[in-house]
C-alpha positions as CSV (number, residue, x, y, z in Angstrom):
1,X,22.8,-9.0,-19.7
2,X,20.0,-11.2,-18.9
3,X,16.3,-10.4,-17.8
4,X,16.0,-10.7,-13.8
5,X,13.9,-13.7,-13.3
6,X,10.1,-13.5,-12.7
7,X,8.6,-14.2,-10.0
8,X,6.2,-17.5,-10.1
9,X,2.6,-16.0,-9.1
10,X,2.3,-20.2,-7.5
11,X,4.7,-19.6,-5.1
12,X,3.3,-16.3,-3.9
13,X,0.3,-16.5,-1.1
14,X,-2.1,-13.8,-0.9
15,X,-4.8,-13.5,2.1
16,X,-7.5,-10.6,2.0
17,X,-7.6,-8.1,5.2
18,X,-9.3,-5.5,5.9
19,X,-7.5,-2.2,4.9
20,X,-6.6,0.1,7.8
21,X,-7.8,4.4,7.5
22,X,-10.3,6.9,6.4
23,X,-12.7,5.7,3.9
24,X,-16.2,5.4,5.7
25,X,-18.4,2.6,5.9
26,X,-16.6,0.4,2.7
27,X,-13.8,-0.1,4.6
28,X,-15.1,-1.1,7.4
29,X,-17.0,-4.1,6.0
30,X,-14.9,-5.0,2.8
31,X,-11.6,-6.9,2.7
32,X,-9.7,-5.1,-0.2
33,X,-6.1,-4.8,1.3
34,X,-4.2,-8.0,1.2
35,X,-1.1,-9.3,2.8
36,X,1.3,-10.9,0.3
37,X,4.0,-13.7,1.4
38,X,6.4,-14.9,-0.5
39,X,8.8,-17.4,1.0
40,X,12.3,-16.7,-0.5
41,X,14.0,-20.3,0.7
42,X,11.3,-22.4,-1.2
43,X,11.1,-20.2,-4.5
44,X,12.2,-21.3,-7.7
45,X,14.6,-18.1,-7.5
46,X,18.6,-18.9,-8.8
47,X,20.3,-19.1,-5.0
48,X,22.9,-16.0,-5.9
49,X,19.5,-13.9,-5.6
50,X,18.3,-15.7,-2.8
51,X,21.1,-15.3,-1.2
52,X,21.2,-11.4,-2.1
53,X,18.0,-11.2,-0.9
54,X,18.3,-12.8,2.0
55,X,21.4,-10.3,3.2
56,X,19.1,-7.3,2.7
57,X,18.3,-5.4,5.2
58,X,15.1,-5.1,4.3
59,X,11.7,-4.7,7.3
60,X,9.3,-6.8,4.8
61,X,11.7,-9.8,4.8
62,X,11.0,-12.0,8.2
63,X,13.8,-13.6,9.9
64,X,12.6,-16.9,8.9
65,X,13.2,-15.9,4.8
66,X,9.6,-14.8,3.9
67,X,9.1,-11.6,2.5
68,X,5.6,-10.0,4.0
69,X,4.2,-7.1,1.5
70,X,1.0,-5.3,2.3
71,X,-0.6,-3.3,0.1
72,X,-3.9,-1.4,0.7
73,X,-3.9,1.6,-1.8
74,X,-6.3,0.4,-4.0
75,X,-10.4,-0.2,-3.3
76,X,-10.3,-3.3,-5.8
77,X,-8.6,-6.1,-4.3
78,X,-7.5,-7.7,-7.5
79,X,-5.5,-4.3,-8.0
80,X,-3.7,-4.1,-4.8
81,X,-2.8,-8.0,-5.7
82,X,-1.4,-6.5,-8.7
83,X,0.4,-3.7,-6.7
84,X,2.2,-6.2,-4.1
85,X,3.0,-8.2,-6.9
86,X,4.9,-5.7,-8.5
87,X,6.7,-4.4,-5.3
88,X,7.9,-7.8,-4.8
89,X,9.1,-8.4,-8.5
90,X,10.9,-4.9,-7.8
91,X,12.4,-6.5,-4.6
92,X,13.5,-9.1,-7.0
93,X,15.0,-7.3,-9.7
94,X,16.7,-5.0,-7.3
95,X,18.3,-8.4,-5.9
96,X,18.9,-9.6,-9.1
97,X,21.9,-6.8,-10.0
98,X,25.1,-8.2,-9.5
99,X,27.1,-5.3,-7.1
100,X,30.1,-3.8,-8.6
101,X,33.4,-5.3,-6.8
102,X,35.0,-2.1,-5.6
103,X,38.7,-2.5,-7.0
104,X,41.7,-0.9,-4.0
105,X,43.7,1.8,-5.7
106,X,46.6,4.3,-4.8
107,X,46.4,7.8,-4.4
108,X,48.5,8.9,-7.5
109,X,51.7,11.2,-6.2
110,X,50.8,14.3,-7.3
111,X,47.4,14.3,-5.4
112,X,49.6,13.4,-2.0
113,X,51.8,16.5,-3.3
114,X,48.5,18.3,-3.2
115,X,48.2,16.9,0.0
116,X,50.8,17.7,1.5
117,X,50.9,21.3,0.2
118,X,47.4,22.3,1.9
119,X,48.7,20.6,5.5
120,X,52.0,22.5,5.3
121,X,49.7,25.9,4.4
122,X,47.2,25.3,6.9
123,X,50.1,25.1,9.5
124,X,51.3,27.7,9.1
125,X,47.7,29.6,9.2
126,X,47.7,27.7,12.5
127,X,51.0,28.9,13.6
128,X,50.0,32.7,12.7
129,X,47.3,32.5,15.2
130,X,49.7,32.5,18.4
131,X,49.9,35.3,20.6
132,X,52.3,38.1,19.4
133,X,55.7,38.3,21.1
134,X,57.9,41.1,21.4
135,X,61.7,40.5,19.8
């Protein structure tokens, strides 16, 4: 099978926020989280996974087809680029994996035997639980 495509770091835009939480004065006055978007529709991306990724049900992906990551774990901003990055190629591969056609079968006839065996035994469980009559 082939490699899941990567994603072109020219088609990604990344804008510099300030990150939200503890961490004192630094985060106050430094802009090291970043808000990643990516916008599926105009990627270089086969259309199989952008139609795949499009259908998922996903909270980062907008209704308008751009996928919005923020990441904010790291103090350095050129690692939390790095860390949205990745989270979007993941979003991608994930994508990229073709879903296994589920295939109809038939229950075979000694499982409905089975079947059919445990209904007539519970029945008559059932039917042992009336009230008792005198004969």
């Amino acid at each position: 099978m082939a490699a899941p495509p990567r994603v072109d770091r020219r088609e990604v835009e990344f804008a510099a926020i300030r990150a939200q939480g503890a961490g004192g004065q630094n985060v106050n006055k430094v802009s090291n989280a970043v808000h990643l978007r990516f916008d599926i529709r105009a990627s270089s991306l086969p259309e199989a996974i952008k139609e795949r990724l499009l259908a998922t049900a996903d909270q980062r992906i907008v209704s308008d087809g751009v996928v919005v990551i923020k990441a904010q774990t790291h103090r350095s901003l050129p690692r939390n680029q790095a860390d949205a990055l990745a989270r979007l190629q993941a979003l991608v591969d994930a994508a990229a994996e073709v879903p296994v056609q589920r295939r109809a079968t038939k229950p075979t006839w000694s499982s409905k035997q089975r079947r059919l065996q445990g209904k007539a035994r519970d029945a008559q469980v059932k039917a042992g639980r009336g009230r008792v009559r005198d004969f």
